[in-house]
C-alpha positions as CSV (number, residue, x, y, z in Angstrom):
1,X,232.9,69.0,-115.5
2,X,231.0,72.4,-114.9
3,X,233.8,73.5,-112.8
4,X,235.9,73.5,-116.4
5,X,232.6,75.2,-117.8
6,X,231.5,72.8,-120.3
7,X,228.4,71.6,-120.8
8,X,226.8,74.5,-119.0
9,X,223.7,73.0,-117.0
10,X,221.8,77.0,-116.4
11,X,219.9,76.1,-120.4
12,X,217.0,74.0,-120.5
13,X,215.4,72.9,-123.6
14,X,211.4,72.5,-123.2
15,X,210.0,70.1,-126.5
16,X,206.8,70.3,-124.5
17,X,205.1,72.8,-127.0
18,X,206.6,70.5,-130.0
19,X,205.2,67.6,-128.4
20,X,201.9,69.0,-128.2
21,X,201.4,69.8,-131.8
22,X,202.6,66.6,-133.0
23,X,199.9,65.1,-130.7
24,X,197.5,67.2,-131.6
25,X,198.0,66.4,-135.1
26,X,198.1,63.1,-134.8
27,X,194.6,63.3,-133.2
28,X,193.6,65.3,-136.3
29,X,194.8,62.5,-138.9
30,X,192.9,60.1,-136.5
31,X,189.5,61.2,-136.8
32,X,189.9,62.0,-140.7
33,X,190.5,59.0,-140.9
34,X,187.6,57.7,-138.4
35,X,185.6,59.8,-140.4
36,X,186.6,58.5,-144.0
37,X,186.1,55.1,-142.5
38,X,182.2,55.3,-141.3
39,X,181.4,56.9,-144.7
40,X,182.9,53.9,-146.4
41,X,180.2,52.1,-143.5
42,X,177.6,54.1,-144.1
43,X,177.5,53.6,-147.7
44,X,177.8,49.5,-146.7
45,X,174.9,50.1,-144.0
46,X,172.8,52.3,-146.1
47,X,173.1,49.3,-149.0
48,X,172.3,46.8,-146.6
49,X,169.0,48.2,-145.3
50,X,167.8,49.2,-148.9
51,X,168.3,45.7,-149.7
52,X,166.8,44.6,-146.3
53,X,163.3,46.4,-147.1
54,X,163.1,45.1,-150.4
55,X,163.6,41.4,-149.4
56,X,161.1,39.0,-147.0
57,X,162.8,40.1,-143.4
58,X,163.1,36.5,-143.1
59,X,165.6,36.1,-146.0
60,X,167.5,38.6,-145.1
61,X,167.6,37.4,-141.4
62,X,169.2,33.7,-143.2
63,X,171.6,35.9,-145.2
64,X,172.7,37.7,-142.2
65,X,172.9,34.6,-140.0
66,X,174.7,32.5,-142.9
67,X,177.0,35.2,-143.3
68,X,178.2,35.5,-138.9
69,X,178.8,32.2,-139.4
70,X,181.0,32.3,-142.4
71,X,182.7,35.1,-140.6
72,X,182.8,33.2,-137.5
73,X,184.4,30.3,-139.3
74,X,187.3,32.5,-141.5
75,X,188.2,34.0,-138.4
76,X,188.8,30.8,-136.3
77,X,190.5,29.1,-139.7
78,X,192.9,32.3,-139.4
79,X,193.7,32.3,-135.8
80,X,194.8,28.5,-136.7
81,X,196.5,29.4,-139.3
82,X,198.5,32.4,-137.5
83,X,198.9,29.7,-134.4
84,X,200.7,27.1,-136.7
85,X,203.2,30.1,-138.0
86,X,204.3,30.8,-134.8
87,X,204.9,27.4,-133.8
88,X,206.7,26.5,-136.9
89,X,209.0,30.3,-136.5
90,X,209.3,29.2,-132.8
91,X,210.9,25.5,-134.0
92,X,212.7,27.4,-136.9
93,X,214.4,29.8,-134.1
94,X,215.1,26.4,-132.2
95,X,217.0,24.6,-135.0
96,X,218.9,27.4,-135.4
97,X,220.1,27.8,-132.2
98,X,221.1,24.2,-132.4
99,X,222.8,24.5,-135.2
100,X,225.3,27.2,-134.0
């Protein structure tokens, strides 16, 4: 159609710079965030190593053992958990296929 001159193909539109600055503050939102986050850490880390000198190093060595464990075993529980869901949404989308 350019021979009708529409849609005149001489202009190019560059977002490049646009771009740029919405990376750019994306990055910025990132790290305050990263930042915010190992404070939040630090105060937790900070907490546990007062605690740690104050205690027998041996007690605090069960506590921290009993607790990866726990951990360990509330993660595993949700993966199952989050397995069965899918399974049960997958036979869900099944029956109602069968239905239509």
């Amino acid at each position: 159609m350019k021979f009708f001159k529409f849609g005149k193909k001489d202009r190019v539109l560059d977002l490049t710079e646009h771009y740029r600055k919405k990376q750019k503050k994306i990055a910025q939102e990132n790290a305050s965030q990263e930042d915010s986050s190992q404070n939040a850490f630090s105060f937790l880390g900070n907490l546990a190593s007062s605690n740690s000198s104050q205690d027998n190093p041996n007690i605090s060595e069960d506590r921290k053992k009993k607790l990866a464990k726990r951990l360990r075993d509330l993660t595993n529980k949700m993966e199952e958990i989050s397995n069965q869901i899918y399974h049960l949404q997958q036979r869900v989308e099944l029956l109602e296929k069968k239905t239509r």
